[in-house]
N, C-alpha and C positions, 0 to 999 in steps of 0.2 A: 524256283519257288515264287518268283514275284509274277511269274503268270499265271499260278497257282491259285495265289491271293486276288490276284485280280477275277477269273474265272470265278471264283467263288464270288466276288461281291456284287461282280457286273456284268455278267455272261448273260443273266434274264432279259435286263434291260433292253442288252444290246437285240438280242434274239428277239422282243417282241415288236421294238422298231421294227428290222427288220422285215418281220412277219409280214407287220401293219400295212408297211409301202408299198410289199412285194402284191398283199394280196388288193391293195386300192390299185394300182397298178392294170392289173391283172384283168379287172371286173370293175363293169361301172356302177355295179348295184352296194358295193361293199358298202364306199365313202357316201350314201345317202343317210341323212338325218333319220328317214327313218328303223332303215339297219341296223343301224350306230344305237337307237333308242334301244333295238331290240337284243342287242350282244350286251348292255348293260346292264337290262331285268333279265335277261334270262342266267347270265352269270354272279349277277347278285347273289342267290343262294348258296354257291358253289363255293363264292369268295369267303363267304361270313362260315361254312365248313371246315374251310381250310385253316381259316385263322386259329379258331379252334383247335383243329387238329395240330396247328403246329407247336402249341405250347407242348402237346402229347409228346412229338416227334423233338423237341428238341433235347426231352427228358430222355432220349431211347425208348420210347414207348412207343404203340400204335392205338389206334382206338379204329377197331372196324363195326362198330355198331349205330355210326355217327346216320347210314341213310337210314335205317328203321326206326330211330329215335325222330326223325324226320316223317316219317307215317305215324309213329303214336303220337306224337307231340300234335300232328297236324288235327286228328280226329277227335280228341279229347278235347282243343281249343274249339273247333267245331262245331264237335255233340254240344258244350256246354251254350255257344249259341243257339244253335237249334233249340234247344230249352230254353232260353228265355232270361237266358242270365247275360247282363253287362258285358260290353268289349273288355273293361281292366280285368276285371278277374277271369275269363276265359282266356285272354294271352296271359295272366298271372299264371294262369294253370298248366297252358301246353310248354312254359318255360321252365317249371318244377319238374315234367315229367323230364324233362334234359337234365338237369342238375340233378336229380333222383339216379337214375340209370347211371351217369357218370360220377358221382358218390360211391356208387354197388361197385362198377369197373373199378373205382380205386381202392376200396376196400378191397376185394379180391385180390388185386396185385400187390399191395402191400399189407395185407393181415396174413391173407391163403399163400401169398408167396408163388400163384398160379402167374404163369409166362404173360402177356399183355394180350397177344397174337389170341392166344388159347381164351381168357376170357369175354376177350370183346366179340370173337367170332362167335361163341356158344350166345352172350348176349343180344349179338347180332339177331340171332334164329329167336331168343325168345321174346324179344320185342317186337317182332315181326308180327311173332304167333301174337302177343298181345293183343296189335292192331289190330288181326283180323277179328278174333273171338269178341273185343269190345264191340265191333260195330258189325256182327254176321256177314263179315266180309264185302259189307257193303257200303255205299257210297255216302257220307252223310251231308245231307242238303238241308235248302231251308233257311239260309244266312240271311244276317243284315246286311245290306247294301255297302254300305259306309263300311265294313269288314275289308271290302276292295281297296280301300283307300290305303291300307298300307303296304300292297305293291305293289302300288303306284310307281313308275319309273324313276320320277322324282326324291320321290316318299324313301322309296328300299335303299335308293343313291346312299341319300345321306345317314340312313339305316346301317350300309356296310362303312360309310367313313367314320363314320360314330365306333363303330366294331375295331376298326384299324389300327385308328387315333389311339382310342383307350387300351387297347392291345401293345403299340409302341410303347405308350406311356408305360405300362407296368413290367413286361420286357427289359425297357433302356433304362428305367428311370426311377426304380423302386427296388426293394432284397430279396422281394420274390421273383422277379426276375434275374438279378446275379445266382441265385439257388438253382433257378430251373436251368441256368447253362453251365455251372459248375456240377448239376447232377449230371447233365448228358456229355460234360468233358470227360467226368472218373465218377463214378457214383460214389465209390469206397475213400480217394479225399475228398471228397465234399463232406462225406459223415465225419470224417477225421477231422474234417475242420470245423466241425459243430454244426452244420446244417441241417435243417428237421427233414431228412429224405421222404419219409414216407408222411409227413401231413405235406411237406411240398406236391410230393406225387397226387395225393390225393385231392390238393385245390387244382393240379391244370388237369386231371377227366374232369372236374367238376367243371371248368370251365369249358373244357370240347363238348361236354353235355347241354351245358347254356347255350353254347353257339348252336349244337345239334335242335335242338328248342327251337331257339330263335326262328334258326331258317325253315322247322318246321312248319311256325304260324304263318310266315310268308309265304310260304309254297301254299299251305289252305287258303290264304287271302287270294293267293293269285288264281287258284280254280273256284274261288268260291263255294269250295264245299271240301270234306274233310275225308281224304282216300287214303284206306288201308294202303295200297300199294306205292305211295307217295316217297320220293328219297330211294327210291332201287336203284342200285350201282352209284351212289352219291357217295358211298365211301371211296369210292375207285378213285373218282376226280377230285376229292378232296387229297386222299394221298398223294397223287400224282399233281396235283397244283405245288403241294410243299417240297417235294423231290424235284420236279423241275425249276421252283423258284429258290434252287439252291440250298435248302435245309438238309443235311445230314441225314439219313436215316443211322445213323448210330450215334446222333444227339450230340450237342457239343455246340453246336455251328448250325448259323442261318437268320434271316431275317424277317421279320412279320411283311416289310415293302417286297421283298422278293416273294414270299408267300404272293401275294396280291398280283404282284408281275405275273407269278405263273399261270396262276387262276384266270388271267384274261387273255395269257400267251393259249394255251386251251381252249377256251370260249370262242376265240377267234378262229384257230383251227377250227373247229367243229363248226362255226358259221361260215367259212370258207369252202368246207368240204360239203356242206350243201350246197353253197350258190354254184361250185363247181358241179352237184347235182352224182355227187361222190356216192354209190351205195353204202345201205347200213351197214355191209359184212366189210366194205372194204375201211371204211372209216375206224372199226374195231381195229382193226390192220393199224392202219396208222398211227392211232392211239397208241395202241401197244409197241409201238416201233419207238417212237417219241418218250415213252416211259422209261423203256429198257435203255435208250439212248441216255437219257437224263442218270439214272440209276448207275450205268458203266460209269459215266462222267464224275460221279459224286465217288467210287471207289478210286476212281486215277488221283482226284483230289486229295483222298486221303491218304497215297502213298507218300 
């Protein structure tokens, strides 16, 4: 049992050490400054996903709509630049479209009573479909300059530690966080114990939908214009950040730092398996190998 509990609290850590040594080690292009700059912004948006996701995942919930809320969120922040309207309220706006969508996902799960899995994926397709019909499937361009500036490498840094920080905070250190792990330990005491299951439920998609937001505007800042297709398969790597960084997939159990761990145990992988010059088919391979790996490992946990 007690390497049980260890495994669960410390196994990310140790693994992304690891990872890190093996692959500076390995390659002399890893540990360069400018590498290292680029494993940070480009996992920036994955990590601030996940975090999200995992308020979902510790409830037993999923949310797989979180990469297309990352294209509409992106395109609407966008369009409203390209018109001519202000930075605050154009990120005001592609952060509503998150919090909106994830409000619907939680109504759904808790008014309709519909499975999490089944909502979010059907959500999935119709946010997609949104993106494309708002902007004719097209690209939208035309940005202010200074829109760059918030995925900035610096800029998104402190962007995801802001996400983390407040994430821990309300997690360890607030009643909505003892709510959200006493719904994913037994749903049915939690309500016995008077807890509000279903507005709980309904603030953390609200929350996966904020994060889903969030990293949407980033992702448009970082291409400078606002793509339908933005956030495709960002639901994959946000699941798999949270199952690898020790969270539960049957809720209960996990940590928003291990989320984070994971998210860059990943990141790494995937900049690794390029510098190693790794094909895209075989990369999928591996990913899904490291999933499934993480996944067995979180069932042995909970025998």
């Amino acid at each position: 049992m007690k390497l049980r509990r260890w495994l669960s609290a410390y196994a990310i850590f140790v693994a992304l050490a690891v990872e890190f040594l093996l692959v500076s080690a390995t390659t002399d292009t890893f540990f360069t400054e400018a590498n290292l700059s680029n494993v940070l912004r480009q996992n920036t948006f994955a990590a601030i996903l996940a975090a999200g996701m995992t308020f979902v995942v510790l409830t037993g919930g999923i949310d797989l709509s979180v990469g297309s809320v990352v294209g509409l969120s992106g395109v609407i922040c966008a369009d409203m630049l390209a018109k001519g309207h202000g930075l605050p309220p154009a990120i005001a706006a592609g952060l509503l479209v998150g919090v909106l969508v994830g409000l619907v996902n939680g109504l759904a799960v808790t008014e309709l009573r519909v499975p999490a899995f089944v909502v979010t994926l059907a959500m999935m397709l119709i946010v997609r479909g949104a993106a494309f019909k708002y902007t004719d499937a097209r690209t939208v361009t035309g940005l202010p300059a200074q829109f760059a500036i918030l995925s900035d490498g610096a800029t998104a840094a402190v962007i995801m530690a802001g996400v983390y920080g407040l994430s821990w905070l309300v997690l360890m250190r607030s009643v909505l966080g003892r709510h959200v792990y006493a719904i994913g330990g037994n749903l049915q005491a939690a309500w016995l114990a008077g807890v509000r299951v279903p507005r709980t439920q309904l603030v953390v998609y609200a929350v996966c939908g904020f994060c889903a937001g969030l990293a949407g505007v980033l992702v448009a800042s970082r291409l400078s214009a606002g793509y339908p297709r933005a956030g495709e398969y960002y639901e994959l790597d946000a699941v798999a950040a949270v199952v690898v960084g020790g969270t539960s997939l049957f809720g209960g159990r996990g940590s928003i730092w291990g989320t984070l761990a994971g998210a860059f145990f990943i990141g790494i992988l995937n900049n690794a398996l390029n510098l190693f010059h790794v094909s895209t088919y075989d990369q999928l391979i591996v990913k899904g190998v490291v999933l499934l790996a993480a996944t067995s490992l979180d069932r042995w946990r909970e025998r």
